[in-house]
C-alpha positions in Angstrom: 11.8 -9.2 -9.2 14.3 -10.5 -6.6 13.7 -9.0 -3.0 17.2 -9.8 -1.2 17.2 -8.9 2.3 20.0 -8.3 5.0 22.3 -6.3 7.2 25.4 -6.1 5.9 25.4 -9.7 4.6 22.7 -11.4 1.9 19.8 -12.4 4.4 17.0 -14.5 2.0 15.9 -13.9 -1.7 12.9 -14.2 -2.7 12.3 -14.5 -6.4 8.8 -12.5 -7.0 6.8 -12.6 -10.2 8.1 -8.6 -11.5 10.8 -7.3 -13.4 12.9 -5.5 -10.4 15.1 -5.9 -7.7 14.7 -4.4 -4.1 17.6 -4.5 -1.4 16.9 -3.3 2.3 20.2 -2.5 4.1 21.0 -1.6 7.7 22.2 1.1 9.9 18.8 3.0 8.6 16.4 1.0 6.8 17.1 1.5 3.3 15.7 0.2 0.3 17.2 0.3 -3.5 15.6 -0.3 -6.5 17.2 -2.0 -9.5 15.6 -2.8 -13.0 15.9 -6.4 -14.6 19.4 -4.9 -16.0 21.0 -4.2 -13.3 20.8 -0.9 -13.3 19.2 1.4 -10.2 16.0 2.5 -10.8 16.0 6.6 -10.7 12.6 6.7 -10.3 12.4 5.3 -6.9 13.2 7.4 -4.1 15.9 9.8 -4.5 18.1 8.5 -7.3 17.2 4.4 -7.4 17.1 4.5 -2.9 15.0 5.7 -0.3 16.3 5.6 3.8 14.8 6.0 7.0 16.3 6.8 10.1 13.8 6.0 13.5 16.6 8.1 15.1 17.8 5.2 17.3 21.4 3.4 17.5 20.9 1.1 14.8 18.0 0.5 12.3 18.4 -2.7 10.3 16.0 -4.1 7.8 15.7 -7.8 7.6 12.9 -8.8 5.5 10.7 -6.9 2.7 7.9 -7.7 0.7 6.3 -6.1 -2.3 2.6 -5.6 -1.2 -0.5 -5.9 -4.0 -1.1 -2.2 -4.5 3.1 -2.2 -5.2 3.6 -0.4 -1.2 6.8 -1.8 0.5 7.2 -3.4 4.3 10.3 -3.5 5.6 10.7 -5.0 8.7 13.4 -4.9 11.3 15.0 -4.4 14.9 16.1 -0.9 16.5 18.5 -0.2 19.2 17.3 2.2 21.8 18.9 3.4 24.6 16.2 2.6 27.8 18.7 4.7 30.5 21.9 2.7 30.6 21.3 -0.3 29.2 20.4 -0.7 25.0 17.4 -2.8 24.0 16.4 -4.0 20.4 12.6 -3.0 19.6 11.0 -4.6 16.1 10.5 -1.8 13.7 8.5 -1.9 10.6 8.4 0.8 7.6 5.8 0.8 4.6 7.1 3.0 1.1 4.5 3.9 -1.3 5.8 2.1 -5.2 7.5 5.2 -5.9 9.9 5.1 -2.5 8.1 8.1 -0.4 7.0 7.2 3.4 3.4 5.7 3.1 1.8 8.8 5.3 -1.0 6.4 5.7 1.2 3.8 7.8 0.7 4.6 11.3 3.1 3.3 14.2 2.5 3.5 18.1 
């Protein structure tokens, strides 16, 4: 597996020891999942993707990692709007290996 991270631009690969490909993306986080042939993987999420949305200006994903049990982190920055002025928060985002929202992931 490949894990290529980013916003709109190639960030870092990291070459992993499995047979498929994840890509986080910005605006939301979003993740897609391609096989070792290139094609997406329609098992993961909703048709080979999965997105989040924190609800702020901007969500971008800049690094992911495949965790031991096969659960996702994506990690990132948010804008938020703090009155008049726009600050960038880190944001982080755990998928179970099959895409969904890891209910067990708790954020403060």
């Amino acid at each position: 597996m490949i894990l290529v991270v980013g916003d709109s631009t190639f960030g870092r690969i990291n070459p992993m020891p499995f047979p498929d490909l994840y890509i986080a993306a910005n605006t939301d986080f979003a993740v897609a999942r391609y096989s070792s042939d290139g094609s997406l993987d329609k098992s993961f999420g909703v048709n080979g993707k999965t997105n989040t949305d924190f609800g702020f200006l901007s969500d971008t994903g800049y690094a992911v990692t495949l965790q031991s049990d096969g659960a996702i982190l994506v990690s990132g920055s948010s804008q938020i709007y703090i009155g008049p002025d726009v600050e960038i928060r880190f944001s982080t985002v755990r998928y179970t290996s099959d895409g969904s929202l890891d209910p067990t992931f708790k954020s403060r």
